[in-house]
Z-matrix of the N, CA and C atoms (Angstrom, degrees):
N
C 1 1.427
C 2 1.530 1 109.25
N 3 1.378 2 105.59 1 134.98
C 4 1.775 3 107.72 2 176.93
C 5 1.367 4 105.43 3 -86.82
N 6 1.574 5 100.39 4 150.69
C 7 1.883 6 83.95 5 170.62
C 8 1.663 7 100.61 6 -124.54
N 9 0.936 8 117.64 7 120.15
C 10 1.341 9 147.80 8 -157.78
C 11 1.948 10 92.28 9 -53.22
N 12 1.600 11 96.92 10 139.09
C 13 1.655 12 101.06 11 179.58
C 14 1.685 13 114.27 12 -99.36
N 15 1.359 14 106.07 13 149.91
C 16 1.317 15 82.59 14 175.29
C 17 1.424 16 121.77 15 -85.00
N 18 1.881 17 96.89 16 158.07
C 19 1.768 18 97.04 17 -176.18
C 20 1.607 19 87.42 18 -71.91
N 21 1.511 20 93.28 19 154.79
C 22 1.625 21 117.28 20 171.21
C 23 1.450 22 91.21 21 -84.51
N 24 1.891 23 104.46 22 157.26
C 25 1.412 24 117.13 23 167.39
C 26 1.784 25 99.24 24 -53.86
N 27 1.175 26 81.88 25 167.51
C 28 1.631 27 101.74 26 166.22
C 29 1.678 28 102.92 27 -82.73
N 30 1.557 29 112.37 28 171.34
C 31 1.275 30 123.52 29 161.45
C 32 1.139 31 132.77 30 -81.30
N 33 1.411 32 122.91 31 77.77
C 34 1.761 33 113.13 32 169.09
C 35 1.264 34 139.89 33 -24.62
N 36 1.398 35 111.85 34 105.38
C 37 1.858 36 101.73 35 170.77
C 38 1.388 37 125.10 36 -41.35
N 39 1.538 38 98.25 37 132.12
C 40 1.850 39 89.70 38 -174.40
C 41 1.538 40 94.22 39 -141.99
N 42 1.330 41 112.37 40 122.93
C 43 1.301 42 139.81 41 -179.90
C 44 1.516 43 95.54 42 -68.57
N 45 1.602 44 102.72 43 140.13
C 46 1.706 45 120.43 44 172.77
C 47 2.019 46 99.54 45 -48.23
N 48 1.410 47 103.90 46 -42.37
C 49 1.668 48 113.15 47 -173.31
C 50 1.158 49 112.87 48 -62.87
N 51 1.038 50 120.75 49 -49.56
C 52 1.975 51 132.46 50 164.77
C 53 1.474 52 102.39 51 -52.75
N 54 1.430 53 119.74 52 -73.78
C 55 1.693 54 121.70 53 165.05
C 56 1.274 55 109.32 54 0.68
N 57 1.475 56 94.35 55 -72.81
C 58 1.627 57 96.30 56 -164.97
C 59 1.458 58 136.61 57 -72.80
N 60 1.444 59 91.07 58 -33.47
C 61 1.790 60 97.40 59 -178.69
C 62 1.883 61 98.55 60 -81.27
N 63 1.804 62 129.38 61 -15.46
C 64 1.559 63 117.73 62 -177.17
C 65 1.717 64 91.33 63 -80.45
N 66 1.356 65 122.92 64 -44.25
C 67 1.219 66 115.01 65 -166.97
C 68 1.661 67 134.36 66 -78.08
N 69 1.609 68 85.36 67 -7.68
C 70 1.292 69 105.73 68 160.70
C 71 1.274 70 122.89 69 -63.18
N 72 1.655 71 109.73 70 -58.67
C 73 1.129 72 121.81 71 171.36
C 74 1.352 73 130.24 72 -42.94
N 75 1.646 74 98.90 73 -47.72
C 76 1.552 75 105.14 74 -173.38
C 77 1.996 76 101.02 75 -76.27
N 78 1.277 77 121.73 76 -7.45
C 79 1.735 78 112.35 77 178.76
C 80 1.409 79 85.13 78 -91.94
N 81 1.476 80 141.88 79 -39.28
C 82 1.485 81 137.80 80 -177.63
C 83 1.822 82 101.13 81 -42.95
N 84 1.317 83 106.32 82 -82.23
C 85 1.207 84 100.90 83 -173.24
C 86 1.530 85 133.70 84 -73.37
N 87 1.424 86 121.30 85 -27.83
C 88 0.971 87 131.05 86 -178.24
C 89 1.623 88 115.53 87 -101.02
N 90 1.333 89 115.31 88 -40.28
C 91 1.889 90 120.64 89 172.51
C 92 1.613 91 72.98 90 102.57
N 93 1.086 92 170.10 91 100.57
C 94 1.309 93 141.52 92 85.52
C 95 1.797 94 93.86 93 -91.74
N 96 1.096 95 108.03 94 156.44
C 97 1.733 96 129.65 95 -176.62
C 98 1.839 97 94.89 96 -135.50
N 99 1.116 98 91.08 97 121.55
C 100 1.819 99 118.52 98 140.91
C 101 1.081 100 121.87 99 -130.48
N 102 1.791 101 93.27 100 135.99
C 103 1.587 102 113.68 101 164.40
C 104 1.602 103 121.45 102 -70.54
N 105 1.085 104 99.61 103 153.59
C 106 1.730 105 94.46 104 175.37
C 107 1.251 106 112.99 105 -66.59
N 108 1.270 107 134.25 106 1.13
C 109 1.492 108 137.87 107 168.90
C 110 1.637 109 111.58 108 -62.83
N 111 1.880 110 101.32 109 -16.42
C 112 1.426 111 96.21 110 -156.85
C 113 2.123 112 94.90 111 -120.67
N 114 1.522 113 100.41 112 31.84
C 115 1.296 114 99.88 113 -165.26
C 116 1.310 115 108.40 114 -71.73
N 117 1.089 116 118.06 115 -35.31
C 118 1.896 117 116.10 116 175.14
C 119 1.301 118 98.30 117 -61.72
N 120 1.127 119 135.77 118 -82.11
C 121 1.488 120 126.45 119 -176.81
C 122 0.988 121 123.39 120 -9.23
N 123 1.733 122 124.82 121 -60.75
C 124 1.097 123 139.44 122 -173.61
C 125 1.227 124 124.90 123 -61.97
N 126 1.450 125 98.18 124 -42.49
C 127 1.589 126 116.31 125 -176.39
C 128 1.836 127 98.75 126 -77.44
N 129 1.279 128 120.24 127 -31.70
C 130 1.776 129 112.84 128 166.71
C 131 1.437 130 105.30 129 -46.14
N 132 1.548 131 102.53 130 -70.97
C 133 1.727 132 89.10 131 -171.25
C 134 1.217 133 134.71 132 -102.70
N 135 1.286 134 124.54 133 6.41
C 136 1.405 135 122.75 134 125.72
C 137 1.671 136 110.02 135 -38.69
N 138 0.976 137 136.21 136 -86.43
C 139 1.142 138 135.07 137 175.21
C 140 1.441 139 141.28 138 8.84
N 141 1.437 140 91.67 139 -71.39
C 142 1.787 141 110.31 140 139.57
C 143 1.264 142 146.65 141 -47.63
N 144 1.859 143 107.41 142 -32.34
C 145 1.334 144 120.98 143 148.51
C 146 1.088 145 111.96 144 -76.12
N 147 1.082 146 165.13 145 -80.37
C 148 1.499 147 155.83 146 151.24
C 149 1.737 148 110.39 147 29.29
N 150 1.954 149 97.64 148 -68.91
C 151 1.132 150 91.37 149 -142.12
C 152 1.725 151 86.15 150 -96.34
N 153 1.418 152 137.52 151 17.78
C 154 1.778 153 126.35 152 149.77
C 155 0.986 154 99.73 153 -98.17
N 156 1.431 155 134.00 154 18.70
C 157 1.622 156 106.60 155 -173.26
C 158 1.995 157 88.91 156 -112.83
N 159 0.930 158 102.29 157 -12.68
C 160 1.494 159 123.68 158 170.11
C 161 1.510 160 114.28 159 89.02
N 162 1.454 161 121.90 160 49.94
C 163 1.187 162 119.00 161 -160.50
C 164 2.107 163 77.28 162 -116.44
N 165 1.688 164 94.25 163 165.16
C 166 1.384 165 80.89 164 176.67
C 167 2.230 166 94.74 165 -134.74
N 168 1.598 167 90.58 166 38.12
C 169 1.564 168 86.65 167 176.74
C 170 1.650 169 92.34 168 -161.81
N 171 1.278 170 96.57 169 125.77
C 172 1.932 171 99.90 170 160.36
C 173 1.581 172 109.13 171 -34.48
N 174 1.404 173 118.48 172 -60.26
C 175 1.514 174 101.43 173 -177.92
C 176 1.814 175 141.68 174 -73.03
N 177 1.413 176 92.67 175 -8.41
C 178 1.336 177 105.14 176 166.47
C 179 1.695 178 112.30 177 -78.25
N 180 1.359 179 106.05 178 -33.52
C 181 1.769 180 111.83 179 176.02
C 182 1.898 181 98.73 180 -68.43
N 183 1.614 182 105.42 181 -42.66
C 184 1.502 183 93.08 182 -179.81
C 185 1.330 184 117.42 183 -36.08
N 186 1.937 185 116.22 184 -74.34
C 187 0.810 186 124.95 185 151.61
C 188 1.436 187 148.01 186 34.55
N 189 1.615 188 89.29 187 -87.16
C 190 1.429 189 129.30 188 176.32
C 191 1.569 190 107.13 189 -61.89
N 192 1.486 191 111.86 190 -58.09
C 193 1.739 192 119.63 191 179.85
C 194 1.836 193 99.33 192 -57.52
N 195 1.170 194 111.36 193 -60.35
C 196 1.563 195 119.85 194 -159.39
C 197 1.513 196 90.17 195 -61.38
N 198 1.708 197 145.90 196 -49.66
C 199 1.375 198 108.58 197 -134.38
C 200 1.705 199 83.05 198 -121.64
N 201 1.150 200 112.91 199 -34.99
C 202 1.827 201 122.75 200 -160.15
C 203 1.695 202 102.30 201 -50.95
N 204 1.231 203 112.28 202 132.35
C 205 1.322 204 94.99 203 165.10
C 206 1.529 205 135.02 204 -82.88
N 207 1.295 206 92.91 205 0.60
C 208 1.660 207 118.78 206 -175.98
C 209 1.534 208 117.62 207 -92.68
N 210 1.285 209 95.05 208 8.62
C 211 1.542 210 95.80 209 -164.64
C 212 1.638 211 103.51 210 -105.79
N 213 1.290 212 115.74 211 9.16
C 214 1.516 213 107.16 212 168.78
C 215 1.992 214 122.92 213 -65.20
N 216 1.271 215 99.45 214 -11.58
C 217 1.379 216 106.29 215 -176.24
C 218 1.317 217 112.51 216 -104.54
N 219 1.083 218 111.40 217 13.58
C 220 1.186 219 135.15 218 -158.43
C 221 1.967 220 112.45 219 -127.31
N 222 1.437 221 101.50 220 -37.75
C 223 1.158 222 121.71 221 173.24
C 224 1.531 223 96.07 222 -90.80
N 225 1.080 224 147.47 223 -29.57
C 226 1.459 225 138.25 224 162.55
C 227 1.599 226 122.49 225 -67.27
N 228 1.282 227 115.02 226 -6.01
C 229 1.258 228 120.01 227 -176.61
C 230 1.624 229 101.46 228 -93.54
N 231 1.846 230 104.21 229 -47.91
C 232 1.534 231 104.16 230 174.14
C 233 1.557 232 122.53 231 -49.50
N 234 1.231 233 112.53 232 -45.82
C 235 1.427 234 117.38 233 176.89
C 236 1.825 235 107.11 234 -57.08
N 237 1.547 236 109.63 235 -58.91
C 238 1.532 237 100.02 236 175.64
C 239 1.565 238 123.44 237 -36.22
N 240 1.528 239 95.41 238 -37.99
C 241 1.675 240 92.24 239 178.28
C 242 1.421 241 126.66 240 -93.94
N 243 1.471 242 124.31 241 -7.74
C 244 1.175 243 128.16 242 167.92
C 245 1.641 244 124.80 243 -98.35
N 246 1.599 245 109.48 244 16.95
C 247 1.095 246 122.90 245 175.89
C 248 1.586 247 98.01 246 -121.40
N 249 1.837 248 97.46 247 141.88
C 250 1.329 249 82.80 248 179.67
C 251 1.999 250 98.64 249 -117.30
N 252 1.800 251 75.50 250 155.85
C 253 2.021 252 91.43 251 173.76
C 254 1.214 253 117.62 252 -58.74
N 255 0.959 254 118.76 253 148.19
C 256 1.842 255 127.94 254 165.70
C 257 1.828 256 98.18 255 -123.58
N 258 1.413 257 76.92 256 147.93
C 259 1.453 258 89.03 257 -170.82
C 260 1.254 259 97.27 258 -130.35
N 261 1.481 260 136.18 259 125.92
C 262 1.266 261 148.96 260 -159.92
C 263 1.844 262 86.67 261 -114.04
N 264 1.411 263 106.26 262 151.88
C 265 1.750 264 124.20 263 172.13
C 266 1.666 265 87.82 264 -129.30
């Protein structure tokens, strides 16, 4: 028996303008920096945070990081996912 995977969210449209002021944010608090070279990327997994954190727009998640006070655990999850693992052998 297979056991069925889940579909991933879809990819949210994310405006160069959104880009800039979420990725700002996330080098504000955290120091990671992306270029807009890396805006699809970003917007993948952001995306995914977006869509468990139950927001159904990049700028409402902006929002959420910039004003919520609850959103520091929340802003630690984004970084987990927009950083990637290395795996040493």
């Amino acid at each position: 028996m297979r056991i069925p995977t889940p579909t991933p969210p879809p990819v949210l449209p994310l405006s160069p303008q959104v880009f800039a002021i979420l990725s700002s944010l996330v080098a504000d608090r955290a120091g990671l920096h992306f270029e807009t070279t890396h805006l699809s990327t970003f917007a993948e997994k952001v995306s995914i945070r977006v869509y468990e954190s139950g927001f159904t727009s990049f700028i409402d998640y902006y929002y959420f990081l910039r004003y919520d006070p609850a959103a520091e655990a929340e802003l630690q999850e984004l970084v987990e996912a927009l950083v990637i693992g290395e795996t040493y052998l």
